[in-house]
C-alpha positions as CSV (number, residue, x, y, z in Angstrom):
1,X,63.1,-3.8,13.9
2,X,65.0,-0.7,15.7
3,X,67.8,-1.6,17.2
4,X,67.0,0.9,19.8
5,X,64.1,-1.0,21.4
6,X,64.9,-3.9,23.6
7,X,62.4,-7.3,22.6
8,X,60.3,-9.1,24.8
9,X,57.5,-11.2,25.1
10,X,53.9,-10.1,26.3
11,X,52.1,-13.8,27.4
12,X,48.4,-13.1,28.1
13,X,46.6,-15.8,30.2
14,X,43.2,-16.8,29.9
15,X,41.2,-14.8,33.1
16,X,38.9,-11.7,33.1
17,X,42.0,-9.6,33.6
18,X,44.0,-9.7,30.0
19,X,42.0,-6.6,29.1
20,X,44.4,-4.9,31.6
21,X,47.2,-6.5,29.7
22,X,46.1,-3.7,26.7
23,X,47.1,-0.8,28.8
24,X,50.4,-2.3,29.9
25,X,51.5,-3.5,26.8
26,X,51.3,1.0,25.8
27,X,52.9,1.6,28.7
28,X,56.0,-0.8,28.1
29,X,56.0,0.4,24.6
30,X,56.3,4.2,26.1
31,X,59.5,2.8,27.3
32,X,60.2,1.6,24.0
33,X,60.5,-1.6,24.0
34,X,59.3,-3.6,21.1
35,X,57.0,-6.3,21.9
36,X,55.8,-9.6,20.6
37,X,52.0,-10.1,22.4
38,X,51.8,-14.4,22.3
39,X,48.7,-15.3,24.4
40,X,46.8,-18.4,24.8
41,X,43.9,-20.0,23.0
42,X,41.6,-19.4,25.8
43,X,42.8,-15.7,26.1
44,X,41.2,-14.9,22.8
45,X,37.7,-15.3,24.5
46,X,38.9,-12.5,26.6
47,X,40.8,-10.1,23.8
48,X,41.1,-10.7,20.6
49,X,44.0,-11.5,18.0
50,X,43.1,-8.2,16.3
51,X,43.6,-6.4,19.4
52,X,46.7,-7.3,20.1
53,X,48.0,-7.6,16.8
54,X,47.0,-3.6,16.3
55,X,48.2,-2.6,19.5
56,X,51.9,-4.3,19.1
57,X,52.0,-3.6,15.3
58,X,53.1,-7.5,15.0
59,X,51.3,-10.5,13.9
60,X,50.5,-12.8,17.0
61,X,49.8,-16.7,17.0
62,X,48.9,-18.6,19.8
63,X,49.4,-22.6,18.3
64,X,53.4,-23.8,17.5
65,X,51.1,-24.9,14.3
66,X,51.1,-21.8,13.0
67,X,53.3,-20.3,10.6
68,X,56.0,-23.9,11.3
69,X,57.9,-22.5,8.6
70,X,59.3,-19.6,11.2
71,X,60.3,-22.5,14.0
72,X,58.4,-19.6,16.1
73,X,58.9,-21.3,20.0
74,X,62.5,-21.2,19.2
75,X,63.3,-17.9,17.5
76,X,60.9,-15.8,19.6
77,X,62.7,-17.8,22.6
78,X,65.9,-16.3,21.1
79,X,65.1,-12.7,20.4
80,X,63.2,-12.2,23.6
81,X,65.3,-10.6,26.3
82,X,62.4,-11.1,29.1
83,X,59.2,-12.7,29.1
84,X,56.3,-11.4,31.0
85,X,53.1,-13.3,31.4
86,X,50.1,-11.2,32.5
87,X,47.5,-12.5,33.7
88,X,48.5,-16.0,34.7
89,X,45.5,-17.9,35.7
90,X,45.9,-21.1,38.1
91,X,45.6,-23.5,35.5
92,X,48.6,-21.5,33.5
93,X,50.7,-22.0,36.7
94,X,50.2,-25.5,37.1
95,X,50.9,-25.8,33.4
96,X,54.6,-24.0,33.6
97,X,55.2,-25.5,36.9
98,X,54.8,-29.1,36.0
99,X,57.5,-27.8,32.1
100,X,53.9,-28.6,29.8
101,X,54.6,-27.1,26.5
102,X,50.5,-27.6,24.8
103,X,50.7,-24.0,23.1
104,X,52.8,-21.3,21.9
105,X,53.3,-19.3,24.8
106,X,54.4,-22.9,26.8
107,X,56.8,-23.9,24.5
108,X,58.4,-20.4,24.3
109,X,58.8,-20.3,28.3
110,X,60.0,-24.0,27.9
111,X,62.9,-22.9,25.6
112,X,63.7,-19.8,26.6
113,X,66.6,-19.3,28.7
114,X,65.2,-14.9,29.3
115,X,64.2,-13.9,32.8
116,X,60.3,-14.5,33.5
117,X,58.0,-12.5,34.9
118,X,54.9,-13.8,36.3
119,X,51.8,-11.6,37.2
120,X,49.1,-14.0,38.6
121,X,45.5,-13.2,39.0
122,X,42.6,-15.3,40.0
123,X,40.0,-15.3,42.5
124,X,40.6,-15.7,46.2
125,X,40.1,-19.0,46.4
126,X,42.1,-20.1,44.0
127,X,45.1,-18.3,44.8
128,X,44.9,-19.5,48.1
129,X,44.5,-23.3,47.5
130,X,47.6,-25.4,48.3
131,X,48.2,-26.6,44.5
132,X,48.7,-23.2,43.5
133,X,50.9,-21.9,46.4
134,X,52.9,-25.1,45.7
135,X,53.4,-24.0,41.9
136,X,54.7,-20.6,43.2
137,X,56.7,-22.4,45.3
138,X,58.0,-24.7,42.4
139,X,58.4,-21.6,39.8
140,X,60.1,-19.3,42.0
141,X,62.8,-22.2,43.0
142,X,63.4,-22.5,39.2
143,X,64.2,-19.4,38.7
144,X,60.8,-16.9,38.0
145,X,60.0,-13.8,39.1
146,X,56.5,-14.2,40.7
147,X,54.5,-11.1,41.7
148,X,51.9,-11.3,44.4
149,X,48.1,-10.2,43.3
150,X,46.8,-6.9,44.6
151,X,43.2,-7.0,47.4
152,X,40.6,-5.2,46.3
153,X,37.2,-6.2,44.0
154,X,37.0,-8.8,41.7
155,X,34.5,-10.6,39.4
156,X,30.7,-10.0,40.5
157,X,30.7,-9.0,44.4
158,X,33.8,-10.7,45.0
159,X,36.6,-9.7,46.8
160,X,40.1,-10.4,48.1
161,X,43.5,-11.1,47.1
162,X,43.6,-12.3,43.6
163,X,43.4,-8.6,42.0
164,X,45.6,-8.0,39.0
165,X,48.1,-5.6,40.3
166,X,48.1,-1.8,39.2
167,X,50.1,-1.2,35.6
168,X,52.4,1.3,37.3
169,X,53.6,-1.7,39.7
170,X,53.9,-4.2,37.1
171,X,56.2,-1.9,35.4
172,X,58.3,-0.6,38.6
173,X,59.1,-4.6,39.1
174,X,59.7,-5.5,36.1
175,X,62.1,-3.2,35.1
176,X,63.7,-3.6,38.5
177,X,63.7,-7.5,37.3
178,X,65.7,-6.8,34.2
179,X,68.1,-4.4,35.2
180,X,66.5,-1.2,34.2
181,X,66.7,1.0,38.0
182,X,66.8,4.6,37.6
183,X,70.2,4.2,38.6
184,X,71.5,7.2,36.0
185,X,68.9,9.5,37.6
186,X,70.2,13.3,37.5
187,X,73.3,12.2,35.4
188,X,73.6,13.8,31.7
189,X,75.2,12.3,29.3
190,X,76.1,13.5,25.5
191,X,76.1,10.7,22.6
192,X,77.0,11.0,19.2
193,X,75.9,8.9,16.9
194,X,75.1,8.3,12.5
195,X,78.2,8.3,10.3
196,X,79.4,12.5,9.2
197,X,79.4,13.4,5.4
198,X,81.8,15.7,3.5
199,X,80.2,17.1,0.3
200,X,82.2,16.8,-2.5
201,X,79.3,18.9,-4.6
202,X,75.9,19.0,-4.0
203,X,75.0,15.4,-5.4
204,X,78.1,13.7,-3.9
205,X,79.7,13.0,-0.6
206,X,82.5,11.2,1.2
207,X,80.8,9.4,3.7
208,X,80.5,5.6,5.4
209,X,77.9,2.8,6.4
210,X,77.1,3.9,10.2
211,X,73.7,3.9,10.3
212,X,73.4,5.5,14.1
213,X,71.6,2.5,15.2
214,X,74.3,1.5,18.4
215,X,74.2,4.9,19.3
216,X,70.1,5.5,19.6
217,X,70.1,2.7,21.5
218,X,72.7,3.9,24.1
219,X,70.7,7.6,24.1
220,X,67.2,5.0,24.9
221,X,69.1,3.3,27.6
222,X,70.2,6.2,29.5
223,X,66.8,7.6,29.0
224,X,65.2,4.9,30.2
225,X,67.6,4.7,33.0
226,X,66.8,8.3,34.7
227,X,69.6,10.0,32.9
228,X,68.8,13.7,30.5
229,X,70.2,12.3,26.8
230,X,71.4,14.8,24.2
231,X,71.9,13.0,21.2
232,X,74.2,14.5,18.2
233,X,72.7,12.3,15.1
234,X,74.4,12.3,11.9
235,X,72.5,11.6,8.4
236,X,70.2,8.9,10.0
237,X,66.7,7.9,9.3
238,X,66.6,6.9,12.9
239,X,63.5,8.8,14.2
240,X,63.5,11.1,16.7
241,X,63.1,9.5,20.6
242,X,60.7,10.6,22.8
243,X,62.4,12.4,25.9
244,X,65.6,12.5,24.1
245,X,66.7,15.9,22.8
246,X,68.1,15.0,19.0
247,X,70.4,17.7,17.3
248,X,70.6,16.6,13.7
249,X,73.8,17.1,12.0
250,X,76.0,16.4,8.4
251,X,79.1,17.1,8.3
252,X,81.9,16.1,11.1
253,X,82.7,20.0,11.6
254,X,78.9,20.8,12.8
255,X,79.2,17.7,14.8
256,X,81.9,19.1,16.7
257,X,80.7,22.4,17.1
258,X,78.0,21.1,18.5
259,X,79.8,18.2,21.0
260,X,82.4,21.1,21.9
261,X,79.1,23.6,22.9
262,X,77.4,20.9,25.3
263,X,80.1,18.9,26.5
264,X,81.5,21.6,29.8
265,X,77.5,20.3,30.9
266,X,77.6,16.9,30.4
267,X,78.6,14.0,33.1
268,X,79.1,11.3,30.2
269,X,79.9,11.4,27.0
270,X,79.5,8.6,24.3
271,X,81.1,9.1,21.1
272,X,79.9,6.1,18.8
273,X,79.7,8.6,15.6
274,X,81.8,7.2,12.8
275,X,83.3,10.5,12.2
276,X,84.7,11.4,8.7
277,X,88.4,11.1,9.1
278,X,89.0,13.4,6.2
279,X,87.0,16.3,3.6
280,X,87.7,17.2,0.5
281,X,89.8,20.3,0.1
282,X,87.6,22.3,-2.0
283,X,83.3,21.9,-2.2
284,X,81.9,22.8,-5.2
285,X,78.7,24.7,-5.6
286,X,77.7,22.9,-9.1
287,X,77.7,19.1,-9.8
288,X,81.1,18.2,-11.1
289,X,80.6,16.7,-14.8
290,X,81.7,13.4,-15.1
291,X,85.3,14.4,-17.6
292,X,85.9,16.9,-14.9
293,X,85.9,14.2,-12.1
294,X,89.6,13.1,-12.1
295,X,91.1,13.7,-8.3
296,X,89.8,14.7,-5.3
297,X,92.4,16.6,-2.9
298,X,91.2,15.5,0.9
299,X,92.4,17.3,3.8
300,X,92.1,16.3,7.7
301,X,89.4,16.6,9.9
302,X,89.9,17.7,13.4
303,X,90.3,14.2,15.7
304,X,86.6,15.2,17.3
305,X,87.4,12.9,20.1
306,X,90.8,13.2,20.8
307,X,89.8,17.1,21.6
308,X,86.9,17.0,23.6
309,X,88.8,14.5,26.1
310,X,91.4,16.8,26.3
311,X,89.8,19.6,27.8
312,X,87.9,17.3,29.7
313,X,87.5,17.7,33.8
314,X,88.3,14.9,35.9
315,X,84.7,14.3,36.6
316,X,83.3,13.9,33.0
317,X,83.5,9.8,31.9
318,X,83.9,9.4,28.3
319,X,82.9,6.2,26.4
320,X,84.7,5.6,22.8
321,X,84.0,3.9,19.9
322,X,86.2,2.0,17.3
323,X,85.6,-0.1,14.1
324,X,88.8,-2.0,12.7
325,X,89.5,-5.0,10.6
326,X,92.3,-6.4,11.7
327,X,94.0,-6.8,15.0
328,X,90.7,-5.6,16.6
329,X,91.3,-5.5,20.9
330,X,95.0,-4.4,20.2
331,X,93.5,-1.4,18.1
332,X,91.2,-0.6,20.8
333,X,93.6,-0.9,23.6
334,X,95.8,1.9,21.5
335,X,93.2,4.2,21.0
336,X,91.8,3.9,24.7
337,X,94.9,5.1,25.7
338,X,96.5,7.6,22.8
339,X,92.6,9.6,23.5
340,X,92.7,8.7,26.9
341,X,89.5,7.7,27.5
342,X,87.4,5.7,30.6
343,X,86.3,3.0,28.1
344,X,86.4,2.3,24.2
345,X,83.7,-0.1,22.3
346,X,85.6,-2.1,19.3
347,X,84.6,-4.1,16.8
348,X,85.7,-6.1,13.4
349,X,83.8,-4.6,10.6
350,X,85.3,-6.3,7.9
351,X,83.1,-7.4,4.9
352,X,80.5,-4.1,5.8
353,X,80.0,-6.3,9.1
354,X,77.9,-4.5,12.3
355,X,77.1,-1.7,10.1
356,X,73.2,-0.8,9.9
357,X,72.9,-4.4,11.5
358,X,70.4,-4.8,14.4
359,X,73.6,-7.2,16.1
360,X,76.7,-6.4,17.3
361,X,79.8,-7.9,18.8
362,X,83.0,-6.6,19.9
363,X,85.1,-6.0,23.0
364,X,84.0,-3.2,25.8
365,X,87.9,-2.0,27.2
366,X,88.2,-0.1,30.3
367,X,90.9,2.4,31.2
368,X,92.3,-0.2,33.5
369,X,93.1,-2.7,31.3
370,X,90.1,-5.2,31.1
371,X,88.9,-6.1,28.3
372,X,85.1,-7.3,28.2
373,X,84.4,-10.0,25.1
374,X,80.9,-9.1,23.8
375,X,79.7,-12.0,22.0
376,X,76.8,-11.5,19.0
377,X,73.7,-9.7,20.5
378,X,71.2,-7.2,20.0
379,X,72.8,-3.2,20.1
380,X,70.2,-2.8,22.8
381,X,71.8,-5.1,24.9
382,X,75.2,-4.2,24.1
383,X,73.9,-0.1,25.5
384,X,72.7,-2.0,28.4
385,X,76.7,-3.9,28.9
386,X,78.2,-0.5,28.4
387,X,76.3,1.5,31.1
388,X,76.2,-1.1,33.7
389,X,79.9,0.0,33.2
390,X,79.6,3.4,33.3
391,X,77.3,3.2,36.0
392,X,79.8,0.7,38.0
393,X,82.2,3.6,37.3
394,X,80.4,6.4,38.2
395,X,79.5,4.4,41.5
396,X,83.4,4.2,42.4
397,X,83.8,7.8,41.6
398,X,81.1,9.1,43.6
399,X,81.9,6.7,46.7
């Protein structure tokens, strides 16, 4: 799974309506977030397993019997940042409001601690009956996020409130829910990102283990969050992002020339390249034979960094990056300030750790001294902890 792509759960409920479900689980994944589709038994009379499963690209089970081996209630619980259930039919909200955990979907809600969103819809008369206002009630004091069903035609001649609400809405509220506003609209930021190689000849390289996954998934938050993303992507096999302009790049001096080009334009920049900190002196244009390969003489590479916030104007933010072994938040702290930077992401890589991992951990330092522990979670939600930051910065700034 991309690290890029933030997980949630699709729940389907048993009415008329999942079909509907089909078009919003394309348009979530058009904002790229990967999705496991766990409906209920009766929902299969309505859509079928195939359907989902070649829509979300992922197997789907409906039973806690299936597939025991995986313990699925509890590590799709785990992995999902939200839960969204849509439809959810009357007998679905009695069953979540009374904690019943019969089938998959149940159990997950039941051991989930993710936000949940509910999208009800059901004919007229059900809505309206006391039991199921009382469920809404019940649900909404506990916690989920219940969205009222649209008027218009249902079923057969029927009509009223009960409608299942228009994709585009479901969406709006839902990302609203899980902290996804436009709240970076007209702001452009500049990430680096993938791990700079120095050829040594054309079959070798100096290079290291950064796999450009932490930084995709900053460039796909601040997409996703209104911002323009330019995204400087070093020897990754990362695919290019929709609506994210990618500049492809080896080595850490076409990396630079490149960040020095676009950065006069840029409101944020987000260096989480692991940049090269030295080349070798002399590139050969033939493959060095083995008895010849004795020494290599390195020389420095510019600090990338450490010049681009230099001749930066007071109005650009900047966002580092630093992986150490040892003595990790002071590190940070000395970097932060030696580059003079708004904020700096460190984190213990020792044993090859956080490198092309899906997880990450670390502390997020500000220029004013906090420090922000970051325990073990997805790089998507670690993107997400770093510009609620910069947005809480920019917010200050522009006030």
């Amino acid at each position: 799974m991309s690290s890029a792509k933030r997980e949630i759960i699709l729940g389907v409920g048993g009415g008329i309506a999942a079909y509907k479900s089909c078009e919003l689980l394309r348009r979530l994944q058009d904002l790229d977030f990967a999705i496991t589709v766990v409906p209920t038994p009766s929902s299969l009379n309505f859509v079928g397993t195939a359907t989902w499963e070649a829509l979300s690209g992922r197997s789907v089970t409906t039973q806690v019997w299936e597939k025991v081996e995986q313990v699925k209630h509890i590590s799709l619980a785990d992995l999902a940042e939200a839960i969204i259930i849509a439809p959810v039919t009357a007998d679905l909200l009695a069953r979540l409001a009374q904690g019943r955990a019969e089938d998959l979907l149940t159990n997950i809600v039941s051991a989930s601690k993710a936000p949940k969103f509910l999208v009800p819809a059901m004919h007229p008369n059900m809505w309206l009956n006391e039991s199921t206002q009382e469920n809404v009630k019940i649900l909404k004091a506990r916690g989920f996020e219940i969205m009222n069903p649209d008027n218009g035609r249902l079923t057969g001649e029927d009509s009223g409130i009960g409608r299942f609400p228009e994709t585009s809405e479901i969406i709006s509220k839902f990302l609203s829910q899980i902290g996804s506003e436009q709240d970076l609209e007209g702001k452009k930021f500049l990430i680096s990102a993938g791990g700079t190689r120095e050829s040594i000849d054309p079959v070798r390289f100096i290079g290291n283990r950064s796999s450009g996954k932490q930084g995709v998934a900053i460039a796909v938050e601040a997409r996703n969050r209104g911002a323009e993303v330019s995204l400087v992507l070093a020897n990754s096999n990362i695919s290019d992002v929709a609506g994210i302009e990618t500049i492809r790049v080896e080595t850490a001096e076409q990396m630079h020339s490149v960040l020095k080009k676009k950065m006069p334009d840029c409101d944020v920049l987000v260096m989480s390249a692991a940049v090269a900190d030295a080349k070798p002196a002399f590139s050969s244009a033939e493959k060095i034979k083995k008895k010849e390969f004795n020494s290599i003489d390195l020389i420095a590479n510019e600090d990338i960094l450490a010049d681009l916030s230099s001749s930066a104007n007071d109005s650009q933010l900047i966002v580092g990056f630093a992986a150490e072994t040892s003595d990790v938040e002071e590190s940070g702290r000395a970097k932060l300030k030696a580059k003079n930077l708004d904020f700096i992401y460190v984190n213990d890589v020792s044993d090859g750790a956080i490198f092309s991992s899906d997880l990450s951990a670390g502390f997020l330092i500000s220029s004013e001294g906090n420090s922000t522990p970051i325990e073990q979670t997805s790089k998507a939600k670690v993107a997400r902890i770093i510009l609620d930051n910069v947005v809480s910065r920019l917010s200050y700034a522009n006030g």
